[in-house]
One Martini backbone bead per residue (centre of mass of N, CA, C, O) as a GRO file, in nm:
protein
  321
    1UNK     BB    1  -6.884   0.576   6.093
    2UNK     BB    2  -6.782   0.768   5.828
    3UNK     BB    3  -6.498   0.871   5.622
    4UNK     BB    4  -6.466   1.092   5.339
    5UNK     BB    5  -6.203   1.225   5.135
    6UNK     BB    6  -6.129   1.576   4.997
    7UNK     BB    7  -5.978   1.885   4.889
    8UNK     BB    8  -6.197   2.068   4.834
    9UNK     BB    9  -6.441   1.993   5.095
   10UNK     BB   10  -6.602   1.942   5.351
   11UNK     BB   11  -6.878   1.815   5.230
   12UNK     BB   12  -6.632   1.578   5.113
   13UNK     BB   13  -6.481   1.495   5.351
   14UNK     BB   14  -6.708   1.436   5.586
   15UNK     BB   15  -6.923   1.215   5.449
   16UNK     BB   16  -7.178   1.061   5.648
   17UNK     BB   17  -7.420   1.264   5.499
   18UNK     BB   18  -7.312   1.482   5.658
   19UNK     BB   19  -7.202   1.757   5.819
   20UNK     BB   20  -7.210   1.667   6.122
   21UNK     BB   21  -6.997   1.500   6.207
   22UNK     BB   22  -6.860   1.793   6.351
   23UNK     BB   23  -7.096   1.897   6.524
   24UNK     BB   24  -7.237   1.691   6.641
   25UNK     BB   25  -7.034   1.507   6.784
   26UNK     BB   26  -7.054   1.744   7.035
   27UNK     BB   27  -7.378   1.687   7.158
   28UNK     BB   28  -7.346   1.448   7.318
   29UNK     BB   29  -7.434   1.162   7.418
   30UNK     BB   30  -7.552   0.836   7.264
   31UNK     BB   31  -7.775   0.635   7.240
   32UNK     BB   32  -7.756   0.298   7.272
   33UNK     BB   33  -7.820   0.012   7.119
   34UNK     BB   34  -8.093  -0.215   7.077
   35UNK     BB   35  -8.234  -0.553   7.124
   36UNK     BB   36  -8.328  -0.848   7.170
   37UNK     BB   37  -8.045  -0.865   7.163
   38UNK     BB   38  -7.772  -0.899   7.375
   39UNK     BB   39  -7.477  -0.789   7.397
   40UNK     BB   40  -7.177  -0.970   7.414
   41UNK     BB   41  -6.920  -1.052   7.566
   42UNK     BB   42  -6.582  -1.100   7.473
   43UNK     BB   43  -6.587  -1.395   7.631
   44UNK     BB   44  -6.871  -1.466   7.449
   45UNK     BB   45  -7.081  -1.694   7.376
   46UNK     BB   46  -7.310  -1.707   7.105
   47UNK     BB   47  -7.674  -1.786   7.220
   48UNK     BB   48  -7.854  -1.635   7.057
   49UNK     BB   49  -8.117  -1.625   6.888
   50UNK     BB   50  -8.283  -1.577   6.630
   51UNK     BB   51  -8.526  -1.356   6.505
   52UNK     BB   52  -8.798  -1.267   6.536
   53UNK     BB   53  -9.100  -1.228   6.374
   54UNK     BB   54  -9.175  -0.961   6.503
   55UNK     BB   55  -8.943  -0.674   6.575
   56UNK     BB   56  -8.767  -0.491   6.810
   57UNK     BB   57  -8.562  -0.162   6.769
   58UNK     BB   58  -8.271   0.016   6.829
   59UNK     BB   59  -8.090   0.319   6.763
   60UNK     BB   60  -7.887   0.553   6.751
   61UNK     BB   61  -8.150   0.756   6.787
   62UNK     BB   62  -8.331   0.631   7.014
   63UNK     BB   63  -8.513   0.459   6.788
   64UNK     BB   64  -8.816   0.257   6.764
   65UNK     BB   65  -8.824  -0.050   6.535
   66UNK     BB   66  -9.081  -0.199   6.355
   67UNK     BB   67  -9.034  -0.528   6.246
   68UNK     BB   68  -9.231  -0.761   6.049
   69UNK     BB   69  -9.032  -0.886   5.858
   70UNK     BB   70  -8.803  -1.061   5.706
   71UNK     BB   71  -8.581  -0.872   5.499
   72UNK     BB   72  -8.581  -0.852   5.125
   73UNK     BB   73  -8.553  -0.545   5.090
   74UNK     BB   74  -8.228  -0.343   5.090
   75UNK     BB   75  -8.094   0.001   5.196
   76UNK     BB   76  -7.789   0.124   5.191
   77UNK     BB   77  -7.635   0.410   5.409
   78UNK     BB   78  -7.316   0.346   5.443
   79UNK     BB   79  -7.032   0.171   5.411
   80UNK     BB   80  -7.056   0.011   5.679
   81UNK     BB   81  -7.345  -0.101   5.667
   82UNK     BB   82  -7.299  -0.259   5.422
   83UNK     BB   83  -7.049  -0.438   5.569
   84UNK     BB   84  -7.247  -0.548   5.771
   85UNK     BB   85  -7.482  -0.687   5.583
   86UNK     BB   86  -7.279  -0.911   5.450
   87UNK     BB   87  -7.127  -1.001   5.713
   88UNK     BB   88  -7.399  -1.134   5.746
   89UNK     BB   89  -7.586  -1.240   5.505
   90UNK     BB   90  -7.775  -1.005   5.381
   91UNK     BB   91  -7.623  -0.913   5.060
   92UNK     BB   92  -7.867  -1.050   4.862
   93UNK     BB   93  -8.089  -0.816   5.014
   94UNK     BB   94  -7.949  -0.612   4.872
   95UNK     BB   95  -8.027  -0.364   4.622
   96UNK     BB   96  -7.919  -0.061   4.775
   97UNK     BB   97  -7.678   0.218   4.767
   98UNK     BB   98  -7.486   0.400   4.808
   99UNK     BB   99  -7.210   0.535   4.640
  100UNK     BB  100  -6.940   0.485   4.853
  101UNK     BB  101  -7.020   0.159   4.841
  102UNK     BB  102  -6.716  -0.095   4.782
  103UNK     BB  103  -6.753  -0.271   5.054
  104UNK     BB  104  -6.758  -0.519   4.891
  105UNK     BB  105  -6.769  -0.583   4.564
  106UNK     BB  106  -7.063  -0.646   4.517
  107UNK     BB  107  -7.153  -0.337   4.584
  108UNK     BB  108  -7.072  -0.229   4.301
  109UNK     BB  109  -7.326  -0.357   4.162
  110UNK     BB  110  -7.534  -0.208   4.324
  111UNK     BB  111  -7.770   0.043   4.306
  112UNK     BB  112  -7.782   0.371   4.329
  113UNK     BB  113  -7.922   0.618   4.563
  114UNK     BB  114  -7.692   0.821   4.646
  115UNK     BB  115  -7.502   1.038   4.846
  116UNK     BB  116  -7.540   1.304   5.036
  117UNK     BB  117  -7.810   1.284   4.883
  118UNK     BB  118  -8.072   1.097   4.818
  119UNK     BB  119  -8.322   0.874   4.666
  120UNK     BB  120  -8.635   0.875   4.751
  121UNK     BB  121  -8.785   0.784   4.487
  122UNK     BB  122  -8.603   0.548   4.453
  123UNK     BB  123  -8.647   0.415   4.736
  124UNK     BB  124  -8.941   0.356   4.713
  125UNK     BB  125  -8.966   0.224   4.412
  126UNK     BB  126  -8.797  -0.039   4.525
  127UNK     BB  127  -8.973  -0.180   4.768
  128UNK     BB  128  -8.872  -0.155   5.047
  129UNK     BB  129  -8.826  -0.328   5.391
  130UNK     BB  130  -8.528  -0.180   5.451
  131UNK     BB  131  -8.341   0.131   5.572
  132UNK     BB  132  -8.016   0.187   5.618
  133UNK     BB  133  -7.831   0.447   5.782
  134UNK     BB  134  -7.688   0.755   5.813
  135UNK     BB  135  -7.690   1.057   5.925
  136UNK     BB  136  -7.973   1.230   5.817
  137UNK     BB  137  -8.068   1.622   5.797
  138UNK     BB  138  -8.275   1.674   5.537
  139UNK     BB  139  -8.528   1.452   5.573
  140UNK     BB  140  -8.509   1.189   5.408
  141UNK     BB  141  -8.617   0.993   5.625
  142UNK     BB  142  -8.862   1.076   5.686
  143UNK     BB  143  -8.994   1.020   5.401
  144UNK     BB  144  -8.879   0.734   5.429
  145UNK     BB  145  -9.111   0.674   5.676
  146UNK     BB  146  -9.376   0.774   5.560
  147UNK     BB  147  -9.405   0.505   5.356
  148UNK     BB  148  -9.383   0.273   5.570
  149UNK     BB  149  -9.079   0.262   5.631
  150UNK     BB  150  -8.811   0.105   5.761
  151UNK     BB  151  -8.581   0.298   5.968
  152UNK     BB  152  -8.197   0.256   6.070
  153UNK     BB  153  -8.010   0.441   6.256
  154UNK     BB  154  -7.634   0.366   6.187
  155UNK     BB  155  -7.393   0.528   6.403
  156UNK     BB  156  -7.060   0.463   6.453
  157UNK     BB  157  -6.840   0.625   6.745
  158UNK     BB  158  -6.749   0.345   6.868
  159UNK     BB  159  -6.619   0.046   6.921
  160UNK     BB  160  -6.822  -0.056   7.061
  161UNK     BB  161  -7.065   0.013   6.851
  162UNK     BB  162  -7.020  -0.180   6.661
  163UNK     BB  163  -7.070  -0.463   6.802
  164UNK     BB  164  -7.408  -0.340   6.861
  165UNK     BB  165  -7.464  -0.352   6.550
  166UNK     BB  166  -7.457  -0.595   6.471
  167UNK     BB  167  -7.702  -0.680   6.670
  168UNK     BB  168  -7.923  -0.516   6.538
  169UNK     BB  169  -7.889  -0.614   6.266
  170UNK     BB  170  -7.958  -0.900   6.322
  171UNK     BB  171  -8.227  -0.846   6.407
  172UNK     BB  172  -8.303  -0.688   6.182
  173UNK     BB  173  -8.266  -0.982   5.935
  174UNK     BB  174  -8.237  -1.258   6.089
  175UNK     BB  175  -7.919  -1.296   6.204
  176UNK     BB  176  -7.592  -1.290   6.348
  177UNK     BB  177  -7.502  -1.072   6.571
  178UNK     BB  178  -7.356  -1.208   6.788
  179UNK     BB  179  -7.112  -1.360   6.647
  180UNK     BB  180  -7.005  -1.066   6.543
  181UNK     BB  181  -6.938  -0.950   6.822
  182UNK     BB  182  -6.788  -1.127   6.936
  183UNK     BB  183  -6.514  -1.121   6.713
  184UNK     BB  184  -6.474  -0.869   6.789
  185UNK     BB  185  -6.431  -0.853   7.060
  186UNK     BB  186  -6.188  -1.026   7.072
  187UNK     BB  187  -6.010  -0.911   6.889
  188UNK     BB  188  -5.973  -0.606   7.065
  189UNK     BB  189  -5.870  -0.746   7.270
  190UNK     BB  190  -5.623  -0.864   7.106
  191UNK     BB  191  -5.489  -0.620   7.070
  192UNK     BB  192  -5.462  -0.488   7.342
  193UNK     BB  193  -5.272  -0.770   7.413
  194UNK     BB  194  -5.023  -0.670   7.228
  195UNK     BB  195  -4.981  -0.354   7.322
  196UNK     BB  196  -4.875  -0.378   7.624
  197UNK     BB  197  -4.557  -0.420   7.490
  198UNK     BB  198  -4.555  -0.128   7.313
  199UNK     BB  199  -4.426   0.144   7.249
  200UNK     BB  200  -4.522   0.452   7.320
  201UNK     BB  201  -4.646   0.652   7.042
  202UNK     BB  202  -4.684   0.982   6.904
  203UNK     BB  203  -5.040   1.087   6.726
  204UNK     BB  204  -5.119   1.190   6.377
  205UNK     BB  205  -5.434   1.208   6.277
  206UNK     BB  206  -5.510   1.274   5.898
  207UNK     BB  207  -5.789   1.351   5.821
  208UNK     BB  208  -5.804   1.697   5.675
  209UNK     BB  209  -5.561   1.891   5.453
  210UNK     BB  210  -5.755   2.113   5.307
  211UNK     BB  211  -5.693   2.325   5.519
  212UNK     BB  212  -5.343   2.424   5.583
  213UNK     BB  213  -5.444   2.574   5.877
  214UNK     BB  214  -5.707   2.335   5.932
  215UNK     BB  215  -5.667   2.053   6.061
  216UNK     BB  216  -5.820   1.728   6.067
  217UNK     BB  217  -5.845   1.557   6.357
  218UNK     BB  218  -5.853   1.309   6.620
  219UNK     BB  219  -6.034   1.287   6.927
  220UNK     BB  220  -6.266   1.272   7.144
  221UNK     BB  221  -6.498   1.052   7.040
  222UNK     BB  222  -6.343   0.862   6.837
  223UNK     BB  223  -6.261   0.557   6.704
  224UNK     BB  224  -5.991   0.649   6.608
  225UNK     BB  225  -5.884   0.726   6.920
  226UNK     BB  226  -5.942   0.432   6.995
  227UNK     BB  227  -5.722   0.294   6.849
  228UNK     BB  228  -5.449   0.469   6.915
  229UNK     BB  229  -5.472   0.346   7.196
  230UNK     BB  230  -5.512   0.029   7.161
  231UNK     BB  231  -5.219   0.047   7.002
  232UNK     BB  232  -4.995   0.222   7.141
  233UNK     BB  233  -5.106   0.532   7.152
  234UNK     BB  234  -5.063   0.919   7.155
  235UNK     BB  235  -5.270   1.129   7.136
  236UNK     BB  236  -5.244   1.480   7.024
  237UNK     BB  237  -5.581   1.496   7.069
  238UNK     BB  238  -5.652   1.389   7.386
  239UNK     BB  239  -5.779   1.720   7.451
  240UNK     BB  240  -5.975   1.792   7.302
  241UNK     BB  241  -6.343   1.866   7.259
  242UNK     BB  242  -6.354   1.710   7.000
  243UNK     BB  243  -6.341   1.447   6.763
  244UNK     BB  244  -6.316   1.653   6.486
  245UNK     BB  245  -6.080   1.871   6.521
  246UNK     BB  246  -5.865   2.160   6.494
  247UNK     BB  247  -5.528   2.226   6.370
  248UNK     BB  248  -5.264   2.358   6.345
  249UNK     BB  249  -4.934   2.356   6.237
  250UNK     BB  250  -4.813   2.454   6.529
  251UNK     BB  251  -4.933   2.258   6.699
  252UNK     BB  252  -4.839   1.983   6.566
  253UNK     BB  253  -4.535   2.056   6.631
  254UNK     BB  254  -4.562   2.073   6.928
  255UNK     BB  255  -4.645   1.795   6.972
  256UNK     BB  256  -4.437   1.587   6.835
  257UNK     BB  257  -4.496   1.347   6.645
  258UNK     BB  258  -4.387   0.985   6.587
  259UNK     BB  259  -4.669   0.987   6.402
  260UNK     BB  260  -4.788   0.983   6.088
  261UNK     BB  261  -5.168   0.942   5.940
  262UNK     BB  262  -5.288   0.954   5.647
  263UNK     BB  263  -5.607   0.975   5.610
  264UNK     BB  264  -5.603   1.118   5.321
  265UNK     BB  265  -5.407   0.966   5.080
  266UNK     BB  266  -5.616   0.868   4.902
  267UNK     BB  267  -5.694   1.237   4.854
  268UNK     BB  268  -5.373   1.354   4.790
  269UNK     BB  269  -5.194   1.310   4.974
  270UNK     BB  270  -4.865   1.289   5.103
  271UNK     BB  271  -4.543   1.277   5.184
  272UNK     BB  272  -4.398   1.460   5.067
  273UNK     BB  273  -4.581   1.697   5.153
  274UNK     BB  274  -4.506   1.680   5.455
  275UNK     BB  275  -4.198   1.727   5.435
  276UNK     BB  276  -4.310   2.016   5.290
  277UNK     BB  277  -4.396   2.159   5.542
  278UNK     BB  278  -4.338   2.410   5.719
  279UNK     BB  279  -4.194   2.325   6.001
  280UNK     BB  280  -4.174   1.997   5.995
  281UNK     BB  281  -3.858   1.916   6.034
  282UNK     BB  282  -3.895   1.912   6.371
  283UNK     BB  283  -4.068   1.644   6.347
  284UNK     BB  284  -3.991   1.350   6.436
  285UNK     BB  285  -4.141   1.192   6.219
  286UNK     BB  286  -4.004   1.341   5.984
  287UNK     BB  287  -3.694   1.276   6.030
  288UNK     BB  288  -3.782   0.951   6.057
  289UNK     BB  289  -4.025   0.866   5.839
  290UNK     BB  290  -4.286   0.835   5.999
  291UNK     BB  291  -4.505   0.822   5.753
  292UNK     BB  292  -4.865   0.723   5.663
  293UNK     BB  293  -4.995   0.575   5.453
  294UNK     BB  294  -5.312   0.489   5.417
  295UNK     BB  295  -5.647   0.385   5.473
  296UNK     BB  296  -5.964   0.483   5.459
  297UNK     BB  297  -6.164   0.231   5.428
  298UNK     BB  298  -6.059   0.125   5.713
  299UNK     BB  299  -5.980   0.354   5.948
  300UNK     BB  300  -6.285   0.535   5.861
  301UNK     BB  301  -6.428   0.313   5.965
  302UNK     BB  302  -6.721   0.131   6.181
  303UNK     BB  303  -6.675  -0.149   6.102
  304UNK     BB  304  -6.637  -0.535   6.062
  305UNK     BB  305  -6.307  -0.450   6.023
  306UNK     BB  306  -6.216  -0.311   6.307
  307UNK     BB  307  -5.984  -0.511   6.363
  308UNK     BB  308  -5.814  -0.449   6.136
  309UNK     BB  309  -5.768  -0.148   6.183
  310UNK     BB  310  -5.617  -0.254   6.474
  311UNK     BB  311  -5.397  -0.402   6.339
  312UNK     BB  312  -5.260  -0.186   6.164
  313UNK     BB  313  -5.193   0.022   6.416
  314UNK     BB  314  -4.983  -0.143   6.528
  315UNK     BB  315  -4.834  -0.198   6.320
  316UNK     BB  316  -4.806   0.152   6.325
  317UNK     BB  317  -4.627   0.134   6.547
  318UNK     BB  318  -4.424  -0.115   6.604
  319UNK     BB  319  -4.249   0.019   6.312
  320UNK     BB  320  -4.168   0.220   6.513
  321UNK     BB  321  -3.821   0.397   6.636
   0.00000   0.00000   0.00000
């Protein structure tokens, strides 16, 4: 899942490519994905080979895909997504991705199919031969399946299925998504006992404070809420009911984080803004000017370099006294 805010509007807010990422995010359990590598264990070397061609893979909304030849044409979806098939060595074959994939340099030179609303007529007309996406609810992906194109829904909502994404996308590219998902699972367990040791502090990680009345933070079921356990954190939004739930500023003040996390930094909020919002004066975070502005496209994505992100976090608890 990819989180990208803008002070505008929420449709801008946390552009998964759908408006969904809030509402469906609540829907219950997402069927994990499968593919004919299987998710090595943390602490396993991965012995599987490369897959052959034709394959078939299930994705994550539980549909399976059957690619018949290993893709030479690929459409990306999703700045995840691009990330995930770079780090994949499969980035030669991507021809092109959504407007906000910026990650690596070179995504940066791909043709663009466009942002909230891709370009089918274009995703088609460039004759590409597997589409990877994140899910998007406006029919878009029918259009272009409709046209005999596979089309990959990969949009990780935990830690876990990040490194599931790596294989699966490893199979369906006919890449070492095995090694990529190894790679991962032992950095977050190496993160994890790294934190073990580190003081548990109160944080509040703000997602979206377009309405500084109603902030989105992350709640249980994001992969954000995620990290901030993995690094030796207490998520002040750990009993909400949804991922990423919306709290009032009375809410986050009585909450009193010894930690508060911008990740909206990237897109207009500041430190000195949030020092100056009523009543926050009285927050332990804000007294003691433990405020972070973060890296959006670090923390917000679900994607190959999760365990950087969760080294981040260590380091923003561990650093805070």
């Amino acid at each position: 899942m990819d989180i990208r805010l803008s002070r505008r509007s929420l449709v801008t807010a946390i552009p998964t490519l759908v408006l969904a990422i809030v509402v469906a995010c609540g829907g219950g359990a997402l069927p994990a994905p499968t593919a004919s590598v299987a998710p090595p264990a943390a602490s396993a070397a991965p012995t599987a080979p490369l897959a052959a061609f034709p394959t078939t893979v299930t994705d994550h909304q539980g549909k399976s895909v059957t690619i018949a030849k290993r893709p030479e044409r690929i459409v990306s979806i999703g700045p995840s997504n691009t990330e995930f098939l770079f780090a994949l060595g499969a980035g030669d074959r991507v021809v092109a991705v959504d407007d906000f994939s910026d990650q690596p340099a070179a995504a940066k030179a791909k043709e663009k199919v466009g942002g909230v609303k891709p370009n089918v007529e274009k995703i088609v007309a460039l004759k590409v031969d597997l589409v990877v996406s994140l899910r998007i609810s406006d029919g878009s992906l029918e259009l272009i399946a409709a046209q005999g194109i596979p089309v990959l829904v990969m949009d990780a909502r935990s830690v876990a299925d990040v490194a599931r994404t790596a294989v699966v996308l490893g199979t369906a590219t006919g890449t070492d998504g095995a090694k990529l998902a190894s790679s991962i699972d032992q950095g977050i367990e190496a993160v994890r006992s790294k934190a073990a040791s580190v003081t548990k502090r109160r944080v509040f990680h703000e997602v979206d404070a377009s309405d500084p009345t109603k902030l989105f933070t992350a709640g249980p079921g994001s992969f954000i809420h995620e990290l901030i356990e993995l690094a030796g954190g207490i998520n002040v939004a750990a009993k909400a009911a949804s991922p990423f739930p919306q709290l009032s500023p009375e809410e986050v003040i009585q909450s009193d984080p010894e930690v508060i996390v911008l990740g909206d930094a990237g897109y207009g909020v500041t430190v000195e803004e949030v020092l100056a919002r009523p009543g926050w004066s009285a927050i332990t975070a804000v007294r003691n000017r433990r405020i972070v502005a973060a890296d959006p496209n670090l923390l917000h994505r679900a994607g190959p370099r999760i365990v950087e992100a969760a080294e981040e976090y260590l380091k923003i608890i561990r650093e805070t006294k």
